[in-house]
C-alpha positions in Angstrom: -45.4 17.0 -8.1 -44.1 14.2 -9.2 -40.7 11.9 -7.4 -38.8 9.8 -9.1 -36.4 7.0 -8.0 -33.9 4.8 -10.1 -32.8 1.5 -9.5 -30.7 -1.2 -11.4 -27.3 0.5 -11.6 -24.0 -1.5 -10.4 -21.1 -2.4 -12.1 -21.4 -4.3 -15.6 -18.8 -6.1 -18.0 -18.2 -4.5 -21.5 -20.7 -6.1 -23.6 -23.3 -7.1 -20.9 -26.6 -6.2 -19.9 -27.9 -3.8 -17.3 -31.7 -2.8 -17.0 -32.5 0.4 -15.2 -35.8 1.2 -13.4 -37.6 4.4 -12.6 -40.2 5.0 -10.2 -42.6 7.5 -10.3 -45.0 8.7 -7.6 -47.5 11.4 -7.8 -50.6 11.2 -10.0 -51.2 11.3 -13.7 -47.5 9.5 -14.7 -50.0 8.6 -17.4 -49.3 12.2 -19.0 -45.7 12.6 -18.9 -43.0 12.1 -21.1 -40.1 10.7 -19.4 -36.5 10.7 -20.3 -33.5 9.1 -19.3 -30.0 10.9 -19.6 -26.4 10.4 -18.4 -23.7 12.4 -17.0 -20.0 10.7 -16.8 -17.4 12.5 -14.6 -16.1 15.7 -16.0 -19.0 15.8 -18.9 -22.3 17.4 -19.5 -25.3 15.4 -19.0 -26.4 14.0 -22.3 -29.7 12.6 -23.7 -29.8 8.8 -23.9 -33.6 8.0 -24.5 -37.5 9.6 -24.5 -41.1 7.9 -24.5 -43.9 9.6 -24.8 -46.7 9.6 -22.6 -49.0 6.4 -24.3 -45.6 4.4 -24.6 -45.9 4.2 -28.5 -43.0 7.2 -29.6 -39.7 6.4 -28.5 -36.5 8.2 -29.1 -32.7 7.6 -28.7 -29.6 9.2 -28.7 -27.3 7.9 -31.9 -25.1 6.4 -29.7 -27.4 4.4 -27.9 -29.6 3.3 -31.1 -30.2 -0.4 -31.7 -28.9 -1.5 -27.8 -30.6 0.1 -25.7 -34.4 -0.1 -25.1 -36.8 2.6 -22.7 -40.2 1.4 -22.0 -43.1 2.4 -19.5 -45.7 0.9 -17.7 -48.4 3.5 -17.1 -49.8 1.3 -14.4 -47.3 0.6 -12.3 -45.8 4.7 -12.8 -42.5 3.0 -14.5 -40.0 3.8 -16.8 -37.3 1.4 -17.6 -34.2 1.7 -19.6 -32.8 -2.2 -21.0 -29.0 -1.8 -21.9 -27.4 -4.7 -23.9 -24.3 -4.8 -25.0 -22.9 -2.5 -22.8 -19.6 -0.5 -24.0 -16.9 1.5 -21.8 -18.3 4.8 -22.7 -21.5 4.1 -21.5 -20.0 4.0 -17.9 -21.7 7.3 -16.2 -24.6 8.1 -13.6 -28.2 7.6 -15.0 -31.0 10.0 -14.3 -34.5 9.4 -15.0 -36.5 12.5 -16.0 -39.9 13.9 -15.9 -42.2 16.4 -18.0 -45.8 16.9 -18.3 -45.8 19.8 -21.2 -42.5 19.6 -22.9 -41.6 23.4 -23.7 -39.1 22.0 -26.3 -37.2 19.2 -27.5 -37.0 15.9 -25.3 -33.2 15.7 -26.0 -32.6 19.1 -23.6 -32.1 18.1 -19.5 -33.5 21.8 -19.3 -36.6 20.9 -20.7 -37.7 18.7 -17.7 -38.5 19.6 -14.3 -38.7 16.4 -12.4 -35.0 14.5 -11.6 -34.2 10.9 -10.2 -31.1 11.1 -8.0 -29.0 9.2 -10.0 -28.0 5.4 -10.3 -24.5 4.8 -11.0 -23.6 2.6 -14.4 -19.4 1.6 -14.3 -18.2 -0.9 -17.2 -15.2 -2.9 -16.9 -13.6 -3.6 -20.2 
């Protein structure tokens, strides 16, 4: 079993930064890929970003490439998600994800079966 919890959200200025935080508890975070998604109001939840278990392959949505950054620190069972230059469209709730065994792509929410509760992300423009 594995619980996790977000942090970081709040609101943000188009074109600022915002770093988002996910805590893990339960044992072997070491083995798990984690994910981090978004859903805004009246859309489906949509990939944003995927590490792999030893940190080295990382993964991004199109829209996100080349601002935003995930990263993990396998010994303090976190997953982080650094957000620069923030745009309106990015505004939604952030959800950090967990899987151990990947039964298919990183980009599906269905694939994982451990969920963060959510942090909220508005941007003022």
């Amino acid at each position: 079993q594995v619980h996790l919890v977000e942090s970081g959200g709040g609101l943000v200025q188009a074109g600022g930064s915002l770093r988002l935080s996910c805590a893990a508890s339960g044992r072997f975070f070491n083995t798990f890929t984690m994910g981090w998604f978004r859903q805004a109001p009246g859309k489906e939840r949509e990939f944003v970003a995927a590490i792999g278990w030893a940190g080295s392959n990382k993964y991004y949505a199109d829209s996100v490439k080349g601002r935003f950054t995930i990263s993990r620190e396998n010994a303090k069972n976190t997953a982080d998600l650094q957000m620069n230059s923030l745009k309106a469209e990015d505004a939604a709730v952030y959800y950090c994800a967990a899987d151990q065994y990947l039964s298919g792509s990183y980009r599906y929410p269905s694939v994982y079966d451990y969920w963060g509760q959510g942090t909220q992300v508005p941007v003022s423009s």
